[in-house]
PAKOL-898655 format. One record per atom (N, C-alpha, C, O): residue in one letter; x, y, z. Coordinates in steps of 0.1 Angstrom, whole numbers, padded with zeros to 4 digits, always signed. Layout:
BEGIN
AXYZ/...
This chain:
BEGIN
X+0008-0012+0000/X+0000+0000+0000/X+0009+0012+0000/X+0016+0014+0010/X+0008+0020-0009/X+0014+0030-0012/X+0011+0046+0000/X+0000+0049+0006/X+0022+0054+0002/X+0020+0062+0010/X+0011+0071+0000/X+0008+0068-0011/X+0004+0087+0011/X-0008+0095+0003/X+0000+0107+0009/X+0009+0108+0018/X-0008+0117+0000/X-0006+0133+0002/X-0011+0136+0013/X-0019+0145+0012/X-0010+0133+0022/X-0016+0141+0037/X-0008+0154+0040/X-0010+0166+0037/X+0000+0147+0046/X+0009+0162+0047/X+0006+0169+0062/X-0003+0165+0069/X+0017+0179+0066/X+0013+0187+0075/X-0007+0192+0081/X-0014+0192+0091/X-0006+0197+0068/X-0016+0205+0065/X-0029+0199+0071/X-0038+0206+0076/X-0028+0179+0072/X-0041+0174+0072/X-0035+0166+0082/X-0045+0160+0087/X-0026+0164+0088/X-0025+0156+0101/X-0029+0162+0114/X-0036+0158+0123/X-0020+0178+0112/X-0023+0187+0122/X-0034+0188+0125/X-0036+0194+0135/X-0047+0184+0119/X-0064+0187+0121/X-0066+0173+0133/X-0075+0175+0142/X-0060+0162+0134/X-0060+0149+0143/X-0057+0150+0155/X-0046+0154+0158/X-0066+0147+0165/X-0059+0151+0173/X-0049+0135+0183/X-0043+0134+0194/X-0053+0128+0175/X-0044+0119+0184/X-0033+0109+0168/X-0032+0097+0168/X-0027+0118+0157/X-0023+0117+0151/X-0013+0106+0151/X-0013+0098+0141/X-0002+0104+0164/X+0006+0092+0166/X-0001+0080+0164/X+0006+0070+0161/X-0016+0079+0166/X-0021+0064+0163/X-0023+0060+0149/X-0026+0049+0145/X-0020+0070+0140/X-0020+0063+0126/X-0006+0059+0118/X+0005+0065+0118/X-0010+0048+0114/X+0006+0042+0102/X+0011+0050+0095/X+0004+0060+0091/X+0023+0048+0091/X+0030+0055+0083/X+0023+0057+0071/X+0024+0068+0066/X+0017+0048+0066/X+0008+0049+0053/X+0002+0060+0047/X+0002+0064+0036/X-0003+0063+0061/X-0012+0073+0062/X-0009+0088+0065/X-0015+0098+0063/X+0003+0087+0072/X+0014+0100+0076/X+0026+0103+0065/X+0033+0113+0063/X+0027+0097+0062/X+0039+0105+0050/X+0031+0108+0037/X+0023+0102+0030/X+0041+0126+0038/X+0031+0135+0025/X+0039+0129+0011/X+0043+0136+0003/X+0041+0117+0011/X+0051+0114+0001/X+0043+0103-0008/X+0035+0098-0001/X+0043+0098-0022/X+0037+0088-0027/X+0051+0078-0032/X+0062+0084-0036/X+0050+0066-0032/X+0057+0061-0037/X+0060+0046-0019/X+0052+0042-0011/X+0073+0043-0023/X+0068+0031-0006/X+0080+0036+0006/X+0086+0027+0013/X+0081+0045+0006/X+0089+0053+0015/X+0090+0050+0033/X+0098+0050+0043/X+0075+0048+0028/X+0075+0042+0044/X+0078+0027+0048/X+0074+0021+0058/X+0084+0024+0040/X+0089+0011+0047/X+0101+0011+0057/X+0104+0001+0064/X+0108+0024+0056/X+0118+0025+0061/X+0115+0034+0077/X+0124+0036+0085/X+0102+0037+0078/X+0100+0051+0085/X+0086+0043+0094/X+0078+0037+0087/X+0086+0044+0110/X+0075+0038+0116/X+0070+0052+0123/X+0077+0062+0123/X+0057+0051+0130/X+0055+0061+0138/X+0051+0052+0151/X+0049+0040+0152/X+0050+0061+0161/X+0046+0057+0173/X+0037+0044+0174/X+0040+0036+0183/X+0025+0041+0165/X+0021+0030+0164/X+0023+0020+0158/X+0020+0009+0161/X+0032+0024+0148/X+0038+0013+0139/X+0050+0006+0151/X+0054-0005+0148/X+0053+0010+0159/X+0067+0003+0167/X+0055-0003+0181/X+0058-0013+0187/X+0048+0000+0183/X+0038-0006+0193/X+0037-0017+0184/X+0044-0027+0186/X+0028-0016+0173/X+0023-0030+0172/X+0040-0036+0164/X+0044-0047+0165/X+0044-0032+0160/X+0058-0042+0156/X+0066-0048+0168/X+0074-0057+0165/X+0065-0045+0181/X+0071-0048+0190/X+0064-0055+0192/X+0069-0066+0193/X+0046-0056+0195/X+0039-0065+0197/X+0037-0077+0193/X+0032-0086+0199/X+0043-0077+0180/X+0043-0087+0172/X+0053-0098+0173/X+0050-0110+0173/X+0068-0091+0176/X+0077-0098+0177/X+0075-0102+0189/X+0073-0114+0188/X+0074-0097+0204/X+0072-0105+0212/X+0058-0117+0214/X+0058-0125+0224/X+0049-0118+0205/X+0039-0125+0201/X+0047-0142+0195/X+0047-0153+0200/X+0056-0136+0181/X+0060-0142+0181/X+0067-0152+0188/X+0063-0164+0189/X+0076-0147+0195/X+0082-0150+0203/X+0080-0159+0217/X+0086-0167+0224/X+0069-0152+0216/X+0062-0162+0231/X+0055-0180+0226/X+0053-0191+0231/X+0051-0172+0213/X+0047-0186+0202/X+0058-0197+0198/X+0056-0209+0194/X+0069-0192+0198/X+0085-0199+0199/X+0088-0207+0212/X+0092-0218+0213/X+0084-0197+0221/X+0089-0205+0234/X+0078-0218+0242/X+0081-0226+0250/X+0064-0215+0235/X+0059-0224+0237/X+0056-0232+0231/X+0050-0240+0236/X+0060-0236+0212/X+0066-0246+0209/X+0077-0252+0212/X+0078-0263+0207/X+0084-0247+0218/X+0099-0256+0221/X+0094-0262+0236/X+0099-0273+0238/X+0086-0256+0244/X+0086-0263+0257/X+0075-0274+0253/X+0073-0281+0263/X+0069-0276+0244/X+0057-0285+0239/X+0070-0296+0231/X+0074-0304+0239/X+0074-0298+0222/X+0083-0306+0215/X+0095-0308+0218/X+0100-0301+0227/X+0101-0317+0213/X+0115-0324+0219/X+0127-0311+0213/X+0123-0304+0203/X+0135-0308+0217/X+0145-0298+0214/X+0150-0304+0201/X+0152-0315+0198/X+0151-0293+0193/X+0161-0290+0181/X+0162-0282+0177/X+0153-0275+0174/X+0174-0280+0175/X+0184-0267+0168/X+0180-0259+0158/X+0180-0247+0157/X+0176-0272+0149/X+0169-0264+0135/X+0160-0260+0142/X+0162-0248+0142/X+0148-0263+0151/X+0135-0251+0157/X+0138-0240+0163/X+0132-0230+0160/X+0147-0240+0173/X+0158-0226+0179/X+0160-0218+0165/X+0153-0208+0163/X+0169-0224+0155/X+0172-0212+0146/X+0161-0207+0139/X+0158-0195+0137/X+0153-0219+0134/X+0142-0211+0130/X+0136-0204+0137/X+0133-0193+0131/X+0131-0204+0149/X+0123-0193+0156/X+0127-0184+0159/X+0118-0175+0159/X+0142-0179+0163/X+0146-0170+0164/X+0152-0159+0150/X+0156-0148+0152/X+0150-0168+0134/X+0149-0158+0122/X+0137-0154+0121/X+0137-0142+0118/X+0125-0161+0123/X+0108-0157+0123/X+0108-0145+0130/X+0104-0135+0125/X+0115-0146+0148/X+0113-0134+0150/X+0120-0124+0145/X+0114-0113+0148/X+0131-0123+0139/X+0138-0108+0134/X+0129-0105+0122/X+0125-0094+0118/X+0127-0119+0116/X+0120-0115+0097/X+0107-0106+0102/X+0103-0096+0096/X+0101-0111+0111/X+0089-0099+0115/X+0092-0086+0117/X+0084-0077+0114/X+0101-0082+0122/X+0110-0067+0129/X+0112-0062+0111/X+0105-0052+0110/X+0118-0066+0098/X+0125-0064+0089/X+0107-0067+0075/X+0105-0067+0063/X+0099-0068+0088/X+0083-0071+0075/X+0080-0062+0066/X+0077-0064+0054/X+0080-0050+0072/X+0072-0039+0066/X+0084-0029+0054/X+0084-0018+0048/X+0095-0040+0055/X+0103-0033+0045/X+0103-0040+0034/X+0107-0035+0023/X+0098-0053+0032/X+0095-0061+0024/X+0088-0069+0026/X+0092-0081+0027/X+0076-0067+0026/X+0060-0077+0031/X+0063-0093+0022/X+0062-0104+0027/X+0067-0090+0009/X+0058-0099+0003/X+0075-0112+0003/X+0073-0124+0005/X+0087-0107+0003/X+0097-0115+0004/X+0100-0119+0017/X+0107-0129+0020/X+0095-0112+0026/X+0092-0122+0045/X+0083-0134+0039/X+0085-0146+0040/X+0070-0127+0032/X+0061-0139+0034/X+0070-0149+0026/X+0071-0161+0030/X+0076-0145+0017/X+0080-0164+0005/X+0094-0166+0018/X+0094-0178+0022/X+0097-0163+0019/X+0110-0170+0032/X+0106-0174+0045/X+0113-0180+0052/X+0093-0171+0048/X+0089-0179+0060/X+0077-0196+0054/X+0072-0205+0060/X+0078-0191+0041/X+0069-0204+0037/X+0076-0214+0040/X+0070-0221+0048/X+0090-0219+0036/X+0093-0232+0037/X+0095-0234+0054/X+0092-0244+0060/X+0100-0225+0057/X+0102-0224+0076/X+0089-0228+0084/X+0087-0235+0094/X+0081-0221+0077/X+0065-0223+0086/X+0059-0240+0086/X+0052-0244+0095/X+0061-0248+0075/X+0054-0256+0072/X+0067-0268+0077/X+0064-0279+0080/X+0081-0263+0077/X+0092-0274+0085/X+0090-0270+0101/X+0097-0278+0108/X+0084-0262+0108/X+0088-0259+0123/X+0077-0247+0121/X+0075-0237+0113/X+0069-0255+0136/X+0062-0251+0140/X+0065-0238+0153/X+0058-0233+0162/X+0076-0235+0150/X+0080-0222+0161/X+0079-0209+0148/X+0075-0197+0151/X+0082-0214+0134/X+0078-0198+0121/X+0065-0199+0121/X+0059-0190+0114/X+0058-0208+0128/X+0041-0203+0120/X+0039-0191+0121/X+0040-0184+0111/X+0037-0186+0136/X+0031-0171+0142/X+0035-0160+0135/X+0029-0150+0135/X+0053-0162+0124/X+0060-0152+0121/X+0054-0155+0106/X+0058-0146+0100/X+0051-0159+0103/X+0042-0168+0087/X+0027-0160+0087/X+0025-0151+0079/X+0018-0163+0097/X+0006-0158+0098/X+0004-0141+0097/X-0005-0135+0090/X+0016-0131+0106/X+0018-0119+0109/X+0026-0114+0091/X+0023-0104+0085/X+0033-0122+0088/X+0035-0118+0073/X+0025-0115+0059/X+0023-0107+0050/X+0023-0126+0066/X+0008-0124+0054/X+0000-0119+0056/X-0008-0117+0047/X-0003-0115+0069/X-0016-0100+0075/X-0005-0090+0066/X-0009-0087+0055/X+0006-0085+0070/X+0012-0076+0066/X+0013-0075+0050/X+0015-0063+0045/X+0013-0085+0041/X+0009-0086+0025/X-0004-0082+0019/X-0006-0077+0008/X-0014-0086+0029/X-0029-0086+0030/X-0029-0069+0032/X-0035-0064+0023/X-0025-0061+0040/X-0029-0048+0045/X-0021-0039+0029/X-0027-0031+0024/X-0006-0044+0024/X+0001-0038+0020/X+0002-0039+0005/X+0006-0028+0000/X+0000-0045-0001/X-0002-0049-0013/X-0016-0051-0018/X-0025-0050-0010/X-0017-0053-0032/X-0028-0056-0043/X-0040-0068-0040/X-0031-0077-0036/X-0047-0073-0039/X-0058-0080-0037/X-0050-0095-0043/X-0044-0102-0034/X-0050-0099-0056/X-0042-0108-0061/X-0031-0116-0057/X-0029-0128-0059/X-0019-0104-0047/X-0004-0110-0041/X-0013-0117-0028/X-0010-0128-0025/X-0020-0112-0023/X-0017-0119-0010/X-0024-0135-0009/X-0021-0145-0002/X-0038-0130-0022/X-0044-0145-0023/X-0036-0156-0025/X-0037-0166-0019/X-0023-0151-0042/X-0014-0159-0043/X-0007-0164-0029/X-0011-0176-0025/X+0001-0158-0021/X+0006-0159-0012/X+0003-0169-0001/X+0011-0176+0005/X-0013-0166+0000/X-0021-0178+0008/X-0021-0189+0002/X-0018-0198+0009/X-0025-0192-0008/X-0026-0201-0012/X-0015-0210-0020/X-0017-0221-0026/X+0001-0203-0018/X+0010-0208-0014/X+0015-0217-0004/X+0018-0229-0004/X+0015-0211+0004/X+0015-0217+0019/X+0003-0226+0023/X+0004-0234+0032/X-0005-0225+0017/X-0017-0235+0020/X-0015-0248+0010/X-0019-0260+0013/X-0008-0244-0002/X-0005-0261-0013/X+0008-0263-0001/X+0008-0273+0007/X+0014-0256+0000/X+0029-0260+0010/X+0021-0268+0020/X+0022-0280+0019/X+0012-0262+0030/X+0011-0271+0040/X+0002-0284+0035/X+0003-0294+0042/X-0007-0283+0022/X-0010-0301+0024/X+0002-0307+0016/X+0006-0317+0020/X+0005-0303+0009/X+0020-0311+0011/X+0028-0320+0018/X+0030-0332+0017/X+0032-0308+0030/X+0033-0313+0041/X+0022-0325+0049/X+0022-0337+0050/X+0017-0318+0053/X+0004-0330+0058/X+0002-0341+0045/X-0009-0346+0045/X+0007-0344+0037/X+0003-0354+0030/X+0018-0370+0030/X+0019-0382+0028/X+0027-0357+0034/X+0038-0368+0034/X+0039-0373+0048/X+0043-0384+0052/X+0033-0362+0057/X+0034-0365+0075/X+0023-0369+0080/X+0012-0365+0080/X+0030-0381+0086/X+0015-0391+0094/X+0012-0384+0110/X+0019-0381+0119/X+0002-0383+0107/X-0010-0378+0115/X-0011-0359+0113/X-0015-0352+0122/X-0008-0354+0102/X-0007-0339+0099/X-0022-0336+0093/X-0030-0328+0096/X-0023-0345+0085/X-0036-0338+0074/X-0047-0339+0081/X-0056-0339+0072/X-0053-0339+0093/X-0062-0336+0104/X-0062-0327+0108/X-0071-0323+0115/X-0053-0320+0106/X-0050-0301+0114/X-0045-0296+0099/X-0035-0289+0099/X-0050-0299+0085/X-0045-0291+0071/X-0063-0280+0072/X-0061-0268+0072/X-0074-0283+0072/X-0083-0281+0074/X-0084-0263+0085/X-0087-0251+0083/X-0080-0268+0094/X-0080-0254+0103/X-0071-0244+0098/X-0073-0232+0097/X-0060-0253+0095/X-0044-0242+0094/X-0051-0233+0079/X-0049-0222+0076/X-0059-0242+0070/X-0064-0232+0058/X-0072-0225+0061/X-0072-0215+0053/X-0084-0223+0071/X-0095-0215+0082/X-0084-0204+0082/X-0083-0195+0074/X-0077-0207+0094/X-0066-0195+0097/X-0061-0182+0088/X-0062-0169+0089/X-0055-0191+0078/X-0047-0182+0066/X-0059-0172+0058/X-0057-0161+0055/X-0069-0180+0057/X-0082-0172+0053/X-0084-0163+0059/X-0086-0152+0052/X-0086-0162+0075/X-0093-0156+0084/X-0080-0146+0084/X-0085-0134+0081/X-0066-0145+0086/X-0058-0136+0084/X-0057-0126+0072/X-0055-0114+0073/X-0057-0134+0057/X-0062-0126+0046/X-0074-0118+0048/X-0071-0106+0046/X-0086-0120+0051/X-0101-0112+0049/X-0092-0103+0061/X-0088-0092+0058/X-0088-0107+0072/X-0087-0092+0078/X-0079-0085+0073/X-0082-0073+0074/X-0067-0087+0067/X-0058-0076+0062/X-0062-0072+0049/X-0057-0062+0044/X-0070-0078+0043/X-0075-0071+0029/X-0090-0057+0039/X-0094-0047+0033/X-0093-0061+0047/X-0103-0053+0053/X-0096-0042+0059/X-0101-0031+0060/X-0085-0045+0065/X-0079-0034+0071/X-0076-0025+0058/X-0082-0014+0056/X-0069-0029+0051/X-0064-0017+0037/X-0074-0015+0031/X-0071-0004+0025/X-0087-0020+0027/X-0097-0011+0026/X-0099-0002+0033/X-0097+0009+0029/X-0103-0004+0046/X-0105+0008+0049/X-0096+0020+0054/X-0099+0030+0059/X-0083+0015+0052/X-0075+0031+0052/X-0075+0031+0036/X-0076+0043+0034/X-0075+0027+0027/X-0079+0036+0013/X-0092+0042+0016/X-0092+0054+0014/X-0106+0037+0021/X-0114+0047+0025/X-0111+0060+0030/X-0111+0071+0025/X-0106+0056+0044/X-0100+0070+0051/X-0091+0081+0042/X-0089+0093+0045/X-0084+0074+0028/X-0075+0085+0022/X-0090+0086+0011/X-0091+0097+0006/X-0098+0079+0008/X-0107+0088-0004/X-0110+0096+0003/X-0106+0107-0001/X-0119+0097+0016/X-0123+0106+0024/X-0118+0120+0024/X-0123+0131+0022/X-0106+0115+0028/X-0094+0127+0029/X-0093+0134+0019/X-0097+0145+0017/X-0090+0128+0012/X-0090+0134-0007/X-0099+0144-0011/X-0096+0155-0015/X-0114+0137-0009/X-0127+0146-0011/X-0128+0158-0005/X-0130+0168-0012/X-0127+0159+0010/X-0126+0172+0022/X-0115+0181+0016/X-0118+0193+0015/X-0100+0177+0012/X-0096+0187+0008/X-0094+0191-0003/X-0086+0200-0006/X-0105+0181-0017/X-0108+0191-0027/X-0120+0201-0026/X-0123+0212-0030/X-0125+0192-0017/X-0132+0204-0010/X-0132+0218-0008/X-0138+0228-0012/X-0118+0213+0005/X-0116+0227+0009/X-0112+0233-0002/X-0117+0244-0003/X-0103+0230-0012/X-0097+0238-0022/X-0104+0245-0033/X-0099+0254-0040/X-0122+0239-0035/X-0132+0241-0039/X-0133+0256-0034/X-0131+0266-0041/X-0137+0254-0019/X-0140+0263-0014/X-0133+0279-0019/X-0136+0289-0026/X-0124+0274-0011/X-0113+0285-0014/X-0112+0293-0028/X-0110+0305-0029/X-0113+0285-0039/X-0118+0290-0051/X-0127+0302-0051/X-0124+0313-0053/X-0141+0295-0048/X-0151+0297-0048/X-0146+0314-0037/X-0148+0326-0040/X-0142+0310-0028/X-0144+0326-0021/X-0131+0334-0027/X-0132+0346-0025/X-0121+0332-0033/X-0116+0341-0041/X-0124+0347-0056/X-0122+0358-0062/X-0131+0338-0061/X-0134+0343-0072/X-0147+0353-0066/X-0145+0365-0068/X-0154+0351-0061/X-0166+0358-0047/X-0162+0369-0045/X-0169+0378-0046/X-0148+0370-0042/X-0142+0382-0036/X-0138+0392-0048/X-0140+0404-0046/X-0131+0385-0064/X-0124+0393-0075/X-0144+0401-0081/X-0146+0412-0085/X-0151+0393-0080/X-0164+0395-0085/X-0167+0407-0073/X-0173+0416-0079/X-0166+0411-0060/X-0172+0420-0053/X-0163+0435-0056/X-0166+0447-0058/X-0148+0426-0056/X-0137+0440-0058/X-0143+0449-0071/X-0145+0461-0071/X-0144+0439-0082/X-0149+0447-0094/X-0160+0456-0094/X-0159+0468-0097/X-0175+0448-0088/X-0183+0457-0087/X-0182+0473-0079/X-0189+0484-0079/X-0171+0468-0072/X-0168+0483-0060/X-0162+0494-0072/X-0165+0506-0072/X-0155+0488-0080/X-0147+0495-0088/X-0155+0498-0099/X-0147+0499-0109/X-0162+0499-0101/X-0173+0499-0111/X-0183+0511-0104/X-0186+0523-0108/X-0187+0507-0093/X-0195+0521-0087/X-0189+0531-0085/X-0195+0542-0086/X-0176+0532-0081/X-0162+0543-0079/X-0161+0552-0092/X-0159+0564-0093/X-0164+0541-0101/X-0158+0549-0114/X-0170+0558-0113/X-0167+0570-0111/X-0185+0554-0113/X-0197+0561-0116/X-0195+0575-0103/X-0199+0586-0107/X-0191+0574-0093/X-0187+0583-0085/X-0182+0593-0086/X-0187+0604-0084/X-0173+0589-0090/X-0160+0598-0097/X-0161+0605-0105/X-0157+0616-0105/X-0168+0598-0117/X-0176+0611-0130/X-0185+0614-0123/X-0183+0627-0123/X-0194+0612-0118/X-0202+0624-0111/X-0194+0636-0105/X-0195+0648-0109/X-0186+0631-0096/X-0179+0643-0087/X-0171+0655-0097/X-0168+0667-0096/X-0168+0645-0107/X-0154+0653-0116/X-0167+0662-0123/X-0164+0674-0121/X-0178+0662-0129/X-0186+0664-0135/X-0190+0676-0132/X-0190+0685-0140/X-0194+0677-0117/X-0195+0688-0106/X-0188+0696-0106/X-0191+0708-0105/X-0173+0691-0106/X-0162+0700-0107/X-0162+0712-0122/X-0164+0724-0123/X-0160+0704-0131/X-0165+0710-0142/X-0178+0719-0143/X-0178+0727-0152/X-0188+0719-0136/X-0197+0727-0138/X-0195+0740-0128/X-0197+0751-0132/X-0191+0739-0112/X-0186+0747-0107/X-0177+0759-0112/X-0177+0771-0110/X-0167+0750-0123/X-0158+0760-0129/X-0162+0765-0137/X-0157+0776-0140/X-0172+0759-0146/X-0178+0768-0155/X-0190+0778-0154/X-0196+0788-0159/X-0190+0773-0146/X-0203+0790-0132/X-0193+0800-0132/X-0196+0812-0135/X-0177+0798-0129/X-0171+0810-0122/X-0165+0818-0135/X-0163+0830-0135/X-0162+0807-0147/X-0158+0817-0161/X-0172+0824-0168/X-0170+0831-0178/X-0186+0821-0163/X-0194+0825-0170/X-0199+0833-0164/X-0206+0840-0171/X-0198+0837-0151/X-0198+0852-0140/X-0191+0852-0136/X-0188+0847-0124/X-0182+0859-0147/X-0171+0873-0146/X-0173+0883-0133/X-0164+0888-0126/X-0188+0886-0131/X-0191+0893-0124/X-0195+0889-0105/X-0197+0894-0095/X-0194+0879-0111/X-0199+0873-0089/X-0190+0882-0082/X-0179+0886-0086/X-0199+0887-0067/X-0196+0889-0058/X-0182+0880-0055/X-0180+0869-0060/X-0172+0885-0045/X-0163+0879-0039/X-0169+0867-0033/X-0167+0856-0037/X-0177+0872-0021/X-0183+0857-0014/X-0190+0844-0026/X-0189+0832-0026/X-0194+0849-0032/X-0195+0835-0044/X-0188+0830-0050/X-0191+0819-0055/X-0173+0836-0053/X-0161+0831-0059/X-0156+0823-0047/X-0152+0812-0051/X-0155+0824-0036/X-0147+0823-0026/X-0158+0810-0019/X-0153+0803-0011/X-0169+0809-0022/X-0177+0799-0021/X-0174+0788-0029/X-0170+0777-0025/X-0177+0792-0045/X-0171+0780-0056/X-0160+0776-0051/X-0160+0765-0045/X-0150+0782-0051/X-0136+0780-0050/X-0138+0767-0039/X-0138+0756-0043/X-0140+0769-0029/X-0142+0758-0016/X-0151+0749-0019/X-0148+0739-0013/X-0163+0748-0027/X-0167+0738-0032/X-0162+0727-0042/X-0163+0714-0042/X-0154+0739-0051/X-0142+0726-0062/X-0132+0726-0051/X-0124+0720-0058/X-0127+0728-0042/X-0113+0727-0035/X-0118+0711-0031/X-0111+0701-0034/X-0129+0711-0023/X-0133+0703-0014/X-0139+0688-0023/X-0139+0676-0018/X-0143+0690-0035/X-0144+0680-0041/X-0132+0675-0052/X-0132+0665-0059/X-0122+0685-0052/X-0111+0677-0056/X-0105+0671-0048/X-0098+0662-0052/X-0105+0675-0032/X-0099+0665-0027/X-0111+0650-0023/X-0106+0639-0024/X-0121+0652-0021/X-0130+0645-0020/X-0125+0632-0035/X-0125+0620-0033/X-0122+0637-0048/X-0121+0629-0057/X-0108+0625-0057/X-0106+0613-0061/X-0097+0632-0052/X-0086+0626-0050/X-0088+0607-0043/X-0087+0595-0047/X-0094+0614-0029/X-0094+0605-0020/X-0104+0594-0025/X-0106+0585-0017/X-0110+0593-0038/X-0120+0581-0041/X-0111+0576-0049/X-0111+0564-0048/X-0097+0584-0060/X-0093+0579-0070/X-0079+0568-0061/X-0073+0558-0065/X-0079+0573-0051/X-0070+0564-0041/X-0077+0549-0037/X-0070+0539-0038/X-0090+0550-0034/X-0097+0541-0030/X-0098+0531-0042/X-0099+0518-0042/X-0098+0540-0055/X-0097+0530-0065/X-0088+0520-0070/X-0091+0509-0074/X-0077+0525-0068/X-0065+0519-0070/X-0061+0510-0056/X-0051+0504-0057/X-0067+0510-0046/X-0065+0503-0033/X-0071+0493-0037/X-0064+0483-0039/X-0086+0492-0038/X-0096+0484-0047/X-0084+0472-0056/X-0080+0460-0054/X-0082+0480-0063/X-0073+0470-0079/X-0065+0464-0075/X-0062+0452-0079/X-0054+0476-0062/X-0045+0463-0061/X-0048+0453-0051/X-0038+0445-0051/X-0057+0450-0042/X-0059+0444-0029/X-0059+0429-0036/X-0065+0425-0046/X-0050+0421-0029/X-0049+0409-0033/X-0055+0400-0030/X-0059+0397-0019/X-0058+0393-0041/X-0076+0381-0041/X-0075+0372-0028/X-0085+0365-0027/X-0065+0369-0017/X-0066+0367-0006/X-0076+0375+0006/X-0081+0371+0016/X-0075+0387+0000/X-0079+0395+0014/X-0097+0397+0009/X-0100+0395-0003/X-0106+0402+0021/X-0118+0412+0019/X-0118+0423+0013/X-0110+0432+0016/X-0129+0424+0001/X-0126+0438-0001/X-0133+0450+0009/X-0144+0450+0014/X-0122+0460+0010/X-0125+0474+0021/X-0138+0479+0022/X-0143+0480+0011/X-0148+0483+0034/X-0158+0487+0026/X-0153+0502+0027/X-0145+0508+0035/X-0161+0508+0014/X-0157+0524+0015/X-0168+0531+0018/X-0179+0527+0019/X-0164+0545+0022/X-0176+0553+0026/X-0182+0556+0014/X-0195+0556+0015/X-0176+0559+0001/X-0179+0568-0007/X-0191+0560-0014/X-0197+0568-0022/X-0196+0546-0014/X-0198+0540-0018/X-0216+0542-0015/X-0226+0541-0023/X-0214+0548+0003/X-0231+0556+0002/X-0231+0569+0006/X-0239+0576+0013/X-0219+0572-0002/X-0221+0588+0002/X-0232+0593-0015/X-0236+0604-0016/
């Protein structure tokens, strides 16, 4: 099973984030994480191996001592520690071990959960059903075996459906994931273009503003060249009327260009001029 795009971005929202696999925590695609565990991946890997292990020590205290079961049980348990960097070549190296000595089973069974979770639908069936011709094999050359071939194929089954169910549902959990942040990225669209569409209309009423004001201006000034004769106080009135609306239009043509440049990240400003 290949690592996903999560990323900072989408872990930080978890709040108990150390309980998920590497699978699921590296923003990287490709199988990167075989090399990289997190806090739960070394729980249950430790789990495992001592699982193992205890499944070691109580076939040896069940059967008569031998060497070859010591060595094998003690590679079963390293090949579990070294699983998740190569799922599918633990499982074919504990096949012949699992079905000679009964101390590799546990590290045999935990392999092929880990094929089942990590790989394609296809490898792991193959895989099982590897080890399942291997073991009637076995039970076929060994007297009194093929009485317990029956369960041991129950087993291998019951280990496949769950690790094919587990990697279902963390590919669920990453479609999920997937959706929410094209989602959000939807979103975000959607309220920048919201926002380039509000800036425009602001800038569109400005302009209508502004030729009004400028318009005024021009008419003011052409009151004061067409009476030559006004009183002082009416010149000196105009005058402060165009003073006051040129700066009045100054300050809208600023707002305009504040408008244009405001970057499609932010809100656009509201302005006064807009119900003046």
């Amino acid at each position: 099973m290949q690592a996903h795009k999560w990323g900072p971005d989408v872990c930080h929202k978890l709040e108990r984030e150390w309980l998920l696999p590497a699978t699921l925590r590296l923003p990287v695609d490709g199988d990167d994480f075989r090399g990289y565990r997190t806090p739960r991946d070394w729980f249950v890997d430790v789990s495992a191996i001592l699982l193992t292990c205890s499944w070691a020590v109580l076939v040896y205290l069940s059967v008569d001592f031998s060497l070859f079961n010591v060595v094998t049980g003690a590679f079963s348990c390293v090949a579990v520690w070294f699983r998740r960097r190569a799922p599918l070549v633990t499982a074919i190296l504990l096949l012949p071990l699992a079905v000679a000595s009964s101390m590799a089973a546990m590290a045999a069974l935990i392999a092929l959960f880990t094929v089942a979770v990590h790989r394609h639908f296809l490898i792991p069936v193959a895989v099982g059903l590897a080890h399942s011709v291997a073991q009637a094999l076995y039970s076929a050359f060994v007297p009194g075996e093929w009485s317990n071939f029956p369960s041991v194929v129950l087993v291998y089954a019951a280990v496949l459906m769950f690790g094919m169910f587990v990697r279902a549902r963390r590919q669920l959990v990453v479609s999920l994931n997937e959706r929410v942040r094209q989602a959000e990225a939807d979103a975000v669209l959607r309220e920048e273009r919201a926002q380039d569409l509000e800036r425009r209309r602001i800038a569109r009423e400005m302009h209508d503003v502004l030729g009004h004001r400028i318009s005024l201006l021009s008419m003011h000034a052409g009151a004061l060249e067409y009476r030559k004769d006004a009183e002082p106080e009416e010149v000196a009135q105009a005058a402060s009327v165009i003073r006051g609306t040129a700066h009045q239009v100054l300050r809208d043509l600023r707002d305009v260009i504040g408008v244009l440049r405001d970057s499609p990240g932010e809100s656009p400003p509201t302005l006064s001029l807009i119900h003046s």
